[in-house]
C-alpha positions in Angstrom: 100.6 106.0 105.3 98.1 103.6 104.2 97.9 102.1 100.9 95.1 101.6 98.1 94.9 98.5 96.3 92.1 99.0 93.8 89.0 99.1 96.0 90.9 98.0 99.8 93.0 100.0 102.3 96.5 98.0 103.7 96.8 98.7 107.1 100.7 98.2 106.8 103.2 98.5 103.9 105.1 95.3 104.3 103.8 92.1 102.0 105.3 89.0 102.0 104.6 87.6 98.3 104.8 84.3 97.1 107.4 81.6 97.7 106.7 78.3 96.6 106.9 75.7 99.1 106.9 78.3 101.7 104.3 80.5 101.6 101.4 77.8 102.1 98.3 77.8 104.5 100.6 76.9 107.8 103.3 79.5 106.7 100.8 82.2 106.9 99.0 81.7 109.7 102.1 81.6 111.3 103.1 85.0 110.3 99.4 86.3 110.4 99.7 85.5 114.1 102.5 87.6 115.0 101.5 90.3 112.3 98.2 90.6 111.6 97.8 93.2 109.1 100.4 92.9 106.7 99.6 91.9 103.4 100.5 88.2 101.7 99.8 85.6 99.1 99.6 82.3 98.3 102.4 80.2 96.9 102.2 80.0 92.8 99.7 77.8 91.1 99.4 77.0 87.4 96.7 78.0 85.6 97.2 75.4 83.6 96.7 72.8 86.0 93.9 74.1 87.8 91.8 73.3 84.4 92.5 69.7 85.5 92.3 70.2 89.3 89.9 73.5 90.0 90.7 72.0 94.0 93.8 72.9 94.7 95.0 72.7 97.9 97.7 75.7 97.3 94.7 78.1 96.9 93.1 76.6 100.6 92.4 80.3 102.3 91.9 80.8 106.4 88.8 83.4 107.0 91.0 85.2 109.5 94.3 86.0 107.1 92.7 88.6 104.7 93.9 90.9 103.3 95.1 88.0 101.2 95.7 87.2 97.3 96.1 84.3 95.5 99.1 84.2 92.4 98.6 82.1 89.6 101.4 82.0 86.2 101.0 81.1 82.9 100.6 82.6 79.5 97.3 81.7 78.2 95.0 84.6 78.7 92.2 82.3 78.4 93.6 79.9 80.8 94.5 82.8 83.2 91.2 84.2 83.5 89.6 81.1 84.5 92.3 80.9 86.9 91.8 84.5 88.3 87.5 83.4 88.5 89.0 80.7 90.7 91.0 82.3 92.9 88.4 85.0 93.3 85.5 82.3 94.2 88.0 81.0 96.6 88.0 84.4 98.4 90.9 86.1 97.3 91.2 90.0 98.2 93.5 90.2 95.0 94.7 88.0 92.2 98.5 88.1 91.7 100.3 87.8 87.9 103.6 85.8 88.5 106.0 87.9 85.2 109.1 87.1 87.6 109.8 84.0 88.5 113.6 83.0 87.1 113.4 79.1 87.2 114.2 77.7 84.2 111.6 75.1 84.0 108.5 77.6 84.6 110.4 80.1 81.8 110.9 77.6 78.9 106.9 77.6 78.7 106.7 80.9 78.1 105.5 81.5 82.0 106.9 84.0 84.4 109.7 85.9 83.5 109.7 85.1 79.9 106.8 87.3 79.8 109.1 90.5 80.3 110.1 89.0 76.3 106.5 89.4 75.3 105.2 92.4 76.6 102.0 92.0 74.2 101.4 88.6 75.0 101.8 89.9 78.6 99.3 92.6 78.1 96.9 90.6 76.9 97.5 88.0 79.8 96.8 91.5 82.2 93.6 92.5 80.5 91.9 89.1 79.7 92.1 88.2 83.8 91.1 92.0 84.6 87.7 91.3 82.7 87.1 88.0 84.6 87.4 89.3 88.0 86.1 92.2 90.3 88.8 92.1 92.4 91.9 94.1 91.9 94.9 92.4 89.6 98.3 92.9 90.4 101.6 91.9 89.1 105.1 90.9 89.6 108.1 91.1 87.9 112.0 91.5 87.4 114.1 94.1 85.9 114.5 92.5 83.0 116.0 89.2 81.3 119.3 90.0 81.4 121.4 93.4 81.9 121.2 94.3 78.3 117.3 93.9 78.1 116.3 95.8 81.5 113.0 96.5 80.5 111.2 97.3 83.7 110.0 100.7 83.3 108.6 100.1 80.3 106.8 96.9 80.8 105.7 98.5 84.4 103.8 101.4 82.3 102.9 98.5 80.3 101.3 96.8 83.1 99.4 99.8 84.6 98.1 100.7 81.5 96.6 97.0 81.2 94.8 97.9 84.4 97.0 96.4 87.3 96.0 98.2 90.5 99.5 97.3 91.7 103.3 95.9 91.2 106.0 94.4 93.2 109.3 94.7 91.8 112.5 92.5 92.5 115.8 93.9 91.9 117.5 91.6 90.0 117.2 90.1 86.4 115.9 86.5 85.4 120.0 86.3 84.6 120.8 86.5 87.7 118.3 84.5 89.5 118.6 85.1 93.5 122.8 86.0 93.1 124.4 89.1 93.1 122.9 92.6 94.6 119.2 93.6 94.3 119.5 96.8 92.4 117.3 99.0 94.6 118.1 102.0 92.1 116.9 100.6 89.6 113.2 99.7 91.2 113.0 103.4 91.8 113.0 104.3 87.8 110.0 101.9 87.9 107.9 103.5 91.0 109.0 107.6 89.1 107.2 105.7 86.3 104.2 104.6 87.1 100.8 106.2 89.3 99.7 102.7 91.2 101.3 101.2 94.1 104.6 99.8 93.5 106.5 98.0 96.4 110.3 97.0 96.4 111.6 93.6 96.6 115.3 92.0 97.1 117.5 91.5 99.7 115.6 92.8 102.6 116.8 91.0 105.7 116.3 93.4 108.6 114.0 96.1 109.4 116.9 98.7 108.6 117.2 97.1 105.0 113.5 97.4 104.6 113.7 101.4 106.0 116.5 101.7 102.8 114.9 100.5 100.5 111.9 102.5 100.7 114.2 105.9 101.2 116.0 104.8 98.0 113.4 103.8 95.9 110.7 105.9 97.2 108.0 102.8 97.5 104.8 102.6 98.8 105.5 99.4 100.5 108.4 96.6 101.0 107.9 92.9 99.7 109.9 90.7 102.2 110.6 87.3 100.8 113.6 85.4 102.1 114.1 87.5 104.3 111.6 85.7 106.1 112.2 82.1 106.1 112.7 80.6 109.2 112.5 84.2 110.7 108.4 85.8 110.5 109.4 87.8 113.6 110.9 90.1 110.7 107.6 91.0 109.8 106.5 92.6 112.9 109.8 93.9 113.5 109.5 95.7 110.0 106.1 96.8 110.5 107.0 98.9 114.1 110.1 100.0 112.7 108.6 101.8 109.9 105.8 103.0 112.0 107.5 104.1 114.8 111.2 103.8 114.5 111.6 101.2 117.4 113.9 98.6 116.3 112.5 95.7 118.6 115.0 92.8 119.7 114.7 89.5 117.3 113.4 86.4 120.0 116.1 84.5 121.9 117.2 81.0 120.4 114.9 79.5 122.8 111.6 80.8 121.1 113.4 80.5 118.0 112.7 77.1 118.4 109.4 76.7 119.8 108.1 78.4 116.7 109.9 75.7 114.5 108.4 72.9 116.5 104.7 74.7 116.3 105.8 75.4 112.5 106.3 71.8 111.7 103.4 70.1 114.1 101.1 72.3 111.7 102.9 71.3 108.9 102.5 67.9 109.7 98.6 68.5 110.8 97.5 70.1 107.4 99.3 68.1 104.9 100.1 64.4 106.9 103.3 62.7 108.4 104.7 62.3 105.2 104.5 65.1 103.3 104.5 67.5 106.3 107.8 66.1 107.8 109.8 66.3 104.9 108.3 69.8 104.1 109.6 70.6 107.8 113.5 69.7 107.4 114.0 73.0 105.5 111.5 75.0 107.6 113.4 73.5 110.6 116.8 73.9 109.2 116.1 77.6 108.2 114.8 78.0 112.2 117.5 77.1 113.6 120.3 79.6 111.7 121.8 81.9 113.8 122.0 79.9 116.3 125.3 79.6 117.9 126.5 75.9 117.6 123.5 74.6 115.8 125.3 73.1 112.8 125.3 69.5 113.8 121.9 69.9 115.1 120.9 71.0 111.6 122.3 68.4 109.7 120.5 65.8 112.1 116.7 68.1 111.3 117.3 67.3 107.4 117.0 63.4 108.6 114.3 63.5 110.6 111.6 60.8 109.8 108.6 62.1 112.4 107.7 65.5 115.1 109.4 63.0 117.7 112.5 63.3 115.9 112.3 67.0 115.5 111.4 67.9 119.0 114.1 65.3 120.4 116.6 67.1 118.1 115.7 70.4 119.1 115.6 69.3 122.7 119.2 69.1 122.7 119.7 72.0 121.1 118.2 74.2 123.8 119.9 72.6 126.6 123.5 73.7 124.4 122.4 77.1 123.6 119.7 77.5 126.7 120.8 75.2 129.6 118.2 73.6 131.8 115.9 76.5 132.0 116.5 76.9 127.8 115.4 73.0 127.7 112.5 73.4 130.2 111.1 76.1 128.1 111.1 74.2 124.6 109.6 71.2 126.5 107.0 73.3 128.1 106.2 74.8 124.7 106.0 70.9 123.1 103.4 70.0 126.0 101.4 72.9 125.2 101.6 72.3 121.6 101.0 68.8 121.9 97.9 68.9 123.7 96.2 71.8 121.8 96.8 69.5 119.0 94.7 66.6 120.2 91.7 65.6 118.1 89.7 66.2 121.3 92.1 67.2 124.7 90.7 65.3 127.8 88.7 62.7 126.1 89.3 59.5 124.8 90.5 56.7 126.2 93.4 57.6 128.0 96.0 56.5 125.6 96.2 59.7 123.9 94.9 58.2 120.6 94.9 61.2 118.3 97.3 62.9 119.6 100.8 63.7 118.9 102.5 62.4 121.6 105.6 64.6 123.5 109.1 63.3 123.1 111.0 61.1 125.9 112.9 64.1 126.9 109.8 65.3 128.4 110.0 63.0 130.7 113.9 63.7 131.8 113.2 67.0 133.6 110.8 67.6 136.0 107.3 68.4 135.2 106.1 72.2 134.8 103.1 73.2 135.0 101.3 74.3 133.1 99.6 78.0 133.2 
């Protein structure tokens, strides 16, 4: 069943919303690749700090990920509109209002959840960026503050009536930050509520969670978070099950980690060696859980000082869970990588300049070729 979003059609009901330091340029495309029509946005970005740098890498867009939105917080309408003009010059399908977030230091400023405190100050937020842009607003927030203040239903009609085209809820309170149970129940007051899309979020971590959640809460569409990290086959496998009932198979360990390597070469391509290896150590860690006898390999990933380190690492780790053929896979998958990272593959001068050169263990098997 296809879902409106002011003036654009999804072609699936599964989002994955923003996580900050996850859900950046690299993230995506990964998950974009695999899945392309499911909907997502960009990690979080301050209004307020756009004022003082309108550049921001965090709102960098690919022209093949749409549909795509862009979710700024803060709680200056003012502010927030110039924000929303942003994002929307950037190409953004659909700005995003952050009213959830649960971290303390973004809700002693007023920003994020504290919002759900000052629904007025929140409706203004809503209206003043709905007047800036042409593009539809949408918002996200909690059940409440805390169990005594659960005031989603009313801040969700609220927000509708401010002119948000849709909502994602999360299950849980700002109290509780990410512990305890999503209380799916409890999102499903919200959709009875309200006419525009609403889609559930919280503890979705299989395609059978995300089938529940939508029978429960009646939903137009899931919001898959952390579900996700270090797992965007979840996506896809979300997407067919709901469609079509088939519960496809996760990957084996072995692609498992040729995905992490290709996750943390990009990082490392798109944001440099040293910002993009230590965003990699949790990418890599998260990669790698579930995998039988990974533990010490993990703890080794969260010390890793270059993509050397990494694919040696993980190397090892598919001869213990793969065996030869497991280790000639990942190696074949590095090769590959490697080279279609090259500034320029079969130029140069022959030292590979450019490049980022395979590890030593490529060198202790024998060569594959490659297709």
């Amino acid at each position: 069943m296809p879902v409106q979003i002011g003036s654009f059609t999804l072609k699936s009901r599964v989002y994955v919303p923003p996580m900050a330091g996850v859900t950046d340029l690299v993230f995506r495309q990964i998950v974009r690749g695999i899945d392309p029509n499911c909907m997502m946005s960009t990690e979080m970005v301050s209004s307020r700090a756009l004022l003082a740098r309108p550049e921001s890498r965090i709102m960098d867009l690919a022209p093949d990920e749409h549909p795509i939105g862009i979710q700024i917080f803060g709680h200056e309408p003012d502010v927030m509109a110039n924000a929303a003009q942003l994002a929307q010059a950037k190409g953004a399908d659909f700005v995003d209002i952050n009213m959830g977030c649960p971290v303390p230091k973004i809700t002693k400023g007023k920003d994020g959840c504290a919002l759900m405190r000052e629904p007025h100050l929140a409706r203004d937020i809503i209206r003043s960026v709905k007047s800036a842009v042409n593009i539809p607003v949408t918002v996200k927030f909690r059940l409440g503050w805390d169990d005594s203040t659960r005031n989603c239903v009313e801040f969700g009609e609220m927000v509708e009536e401010a002119g948000a085209s849709m909502v994602t809820v999360h299950g849980r309170t700002r109290q509780q930050l990410y512990s305890g149970v999503a209380d799916w129940h409890y999102i499903a007051k919200v959709k009875a509520a309200l006419s525009i899309p609403v889609f559930g979020n919280g503890d979705v971590f299989s395609p059978e969670n995300a089938a529940t959640l939508l029978e429960i809460t009646g939903c137009d569409g899931v919001a898959v978070a952390r579900g996700s990290l270090g797992n965007p086959w979840l996506i896809p496998r979300i997407t067919k099950y709901l469609e079509t009932g088939v519960l496809d198979d996760p990957p084996d360990d072995i692609e498992r980690l040729k995905w992490a390597y290709m996750h943390c070469l990009g990082l490392l391509k798109y944001k440099g060696p040293r910002v993009g290896i230590n965003e990699s150590r949790r990418h890599l860690t998260q990669y790698t859980k579930g995998i039988s006898g990974a533990a010490p390999f993990r703890n080794r990933l969260t010390q890793i000082a270059s993509v050397d380190d990494a694919a040696r690492i993980m190397a090892e780790l598919a001869l213990a869970c793969g065996g030869t053929e497991g280790e000639k896979r990942f190696l074949l998958a590095v090769e590959q990588a490697n080279f279609k990272n090259c500034e320029h593959p079969g130029e140069g001068n022959g030292d590979g300049e450019g490049c980022i050169k395979p590890p030593v263990y490529v060198g202790a098997v024998a060569p594959v070729a490659v297709p």
